[in-house]
N, C-alpha and C positions, 0 to 999 in steps of 0.2 A: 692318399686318404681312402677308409675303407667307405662302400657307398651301399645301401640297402633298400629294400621296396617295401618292408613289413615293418610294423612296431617296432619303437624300439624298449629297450629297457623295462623287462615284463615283471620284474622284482616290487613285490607291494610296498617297498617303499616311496618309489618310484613311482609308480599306476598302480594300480586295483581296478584288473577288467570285473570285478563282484564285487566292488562296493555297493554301498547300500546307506550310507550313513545319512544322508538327507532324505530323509521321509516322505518331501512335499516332490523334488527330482524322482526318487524309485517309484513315484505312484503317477507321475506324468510318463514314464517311459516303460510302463505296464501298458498304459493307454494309448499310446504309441505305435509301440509293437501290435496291440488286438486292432487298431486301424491301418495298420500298413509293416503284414506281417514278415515282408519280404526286406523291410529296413534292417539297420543295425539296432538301432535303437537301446544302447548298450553308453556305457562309459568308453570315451577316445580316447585310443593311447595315443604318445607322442610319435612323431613319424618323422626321419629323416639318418642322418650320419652320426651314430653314437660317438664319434672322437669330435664332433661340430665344435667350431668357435664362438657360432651363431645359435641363437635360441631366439625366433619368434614367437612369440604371445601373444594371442588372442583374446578374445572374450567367452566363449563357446563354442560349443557344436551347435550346427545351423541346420534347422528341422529337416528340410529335403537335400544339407549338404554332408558335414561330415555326420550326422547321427543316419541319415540312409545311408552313407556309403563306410564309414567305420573309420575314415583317415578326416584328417584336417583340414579343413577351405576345399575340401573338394567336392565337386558337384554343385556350387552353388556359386553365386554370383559374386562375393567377396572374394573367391579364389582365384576369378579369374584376371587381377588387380593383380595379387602378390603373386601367382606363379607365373605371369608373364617379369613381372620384377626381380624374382629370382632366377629368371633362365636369361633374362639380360644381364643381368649384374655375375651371370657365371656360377651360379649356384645349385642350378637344376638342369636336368638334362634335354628338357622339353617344353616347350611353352604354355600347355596345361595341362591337368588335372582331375581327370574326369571320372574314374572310380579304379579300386582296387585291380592291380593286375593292368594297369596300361602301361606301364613301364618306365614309370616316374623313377627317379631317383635324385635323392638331393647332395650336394659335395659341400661340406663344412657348414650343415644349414640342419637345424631341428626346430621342426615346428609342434607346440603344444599350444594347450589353453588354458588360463586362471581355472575355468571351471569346466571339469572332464564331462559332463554330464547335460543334456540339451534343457534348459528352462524354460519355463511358461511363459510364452511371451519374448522369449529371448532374454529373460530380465531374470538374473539370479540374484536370491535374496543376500543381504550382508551375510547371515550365521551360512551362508552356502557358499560361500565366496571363502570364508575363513574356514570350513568343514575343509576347503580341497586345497587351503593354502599349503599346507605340508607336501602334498605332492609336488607342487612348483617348487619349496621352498629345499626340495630334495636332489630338485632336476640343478638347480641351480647350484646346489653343494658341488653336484661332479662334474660341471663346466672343467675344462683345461683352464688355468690362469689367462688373464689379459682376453677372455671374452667377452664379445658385443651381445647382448640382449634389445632386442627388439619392442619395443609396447608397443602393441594395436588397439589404441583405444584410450579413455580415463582407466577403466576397471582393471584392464590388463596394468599400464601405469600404476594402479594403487596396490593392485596384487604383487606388486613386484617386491616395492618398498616393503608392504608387512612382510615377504619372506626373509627381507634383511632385516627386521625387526625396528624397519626407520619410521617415522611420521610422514603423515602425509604431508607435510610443511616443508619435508626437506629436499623436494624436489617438488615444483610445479609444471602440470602437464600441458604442455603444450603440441602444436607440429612442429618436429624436426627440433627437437630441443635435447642438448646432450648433456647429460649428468655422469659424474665420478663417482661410483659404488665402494664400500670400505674396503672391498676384497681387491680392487684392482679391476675390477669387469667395467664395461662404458654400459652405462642403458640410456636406448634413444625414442624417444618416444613418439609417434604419427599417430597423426588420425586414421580409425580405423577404414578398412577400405571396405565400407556396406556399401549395397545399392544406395541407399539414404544419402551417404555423405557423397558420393560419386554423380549424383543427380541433382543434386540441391550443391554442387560444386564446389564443395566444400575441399574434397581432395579430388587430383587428376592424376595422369599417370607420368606427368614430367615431375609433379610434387613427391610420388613414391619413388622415382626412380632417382630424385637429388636424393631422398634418405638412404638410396642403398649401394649411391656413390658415396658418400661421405662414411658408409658401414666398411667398402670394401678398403679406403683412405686407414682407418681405424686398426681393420685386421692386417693391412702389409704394417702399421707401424713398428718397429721393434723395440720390446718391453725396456 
């Protein structure tokens, strides 16, 4: 399998490192950048193995993680949950993630977010969440057949469904909960791994690591 350190998939159908189309996002990440002008503070592309079987989803870019550093969960404290989970479960080549050029590299694993773009508050509006659903809903078109998607979170969870054009009724979000997609893809959905839920114990790292035994169960199976 082919393995990479930089973005992947730079085709605006896919990403738009220049988008602009949420108005209330391009004018928090103006503000951003003039306070911390050494950040990325830019729309995050997706980052991992473009032939992946695996597509994690998030909720965003995380102020001082990936909107400073330009990649996904990294730099920040939720990343450091999933990229210890990925380099145990055989996915990544190192146990974390700490900025551009460390020598990350993921094997059959691509991680993106419902919304490219870092929100106020952490909390992207609904029409902002449906503004970047095309992008997910594009990543998700050129999956290989019989892949596993990931949900981190409800949001990630709901964003998934409207890329398939499904209700939110037809799948409920739970931890570690597995649903059958039209296309043939599994999507499994966890709680996301913030500091919040990790403290208030809502998720631990034996809980992430049952989700990404049961992930790796899913991708040996043969279609």
């Amino acid at each position: 399998m082919p393995m990479q350190t930089s973005p992947i998939m730079p085709e605006k159908l896919h990403f738009d490192p220049d988008c602009r189309q949420c108005p209330r996002l391009t004018q928090f990440l103006c503000e951003v950048k003039n306070k911390y002008p050494e950040y990325h503070a830019r729309p995050v592309a997706p980052f991992g193995d473009p032939a992946a079987r695996l597509l994690v989803v998030g909720l965003a870019p995380g102020m001082h993680g990936a909107n400073a550093t330009g990649r996904p969960f990294t730099g920040d404290y939720a990343g450091l949950l999933l990229y210890r989970a990925l380099f145990e479960s055989g996915f990544s080549n190192q146990l974390q993630s700490t900025a551009l050029g460390d020598g990350l590299q993921l094997h059959n694993c691509r991680i993106t977010n419902a919304v490219k773009c870092l929100p106020p508050q952490n909390k992207p509006t609904s029409d902002e969440i449906r503004t970047c659903n095309a992008y997910l809903a594009a990543e998700i078109k050129a999956l290989p057949e019989h892949s596993v998607i990931l949900a981190l979170g409800n949001i990630a969870h709901q964003a998934i469904l409207r890329a398939y054009a499904l209700k939110s009724s037809t799948a409920t979000f739970g931890h570690h909960r597995l649903f059958q997609l039209p296309d043939g893809n599994r999507l499994i959905s966890s709680y996301h791994c913030s500091r919040y839920n990790v403290q208030t114990r809502r998720l631990n790292m034996d809980m992430l690591s049952a989700v990404f035994a049961d992930i790796r169960k899913l991708l040996a199976e043969k279609p």
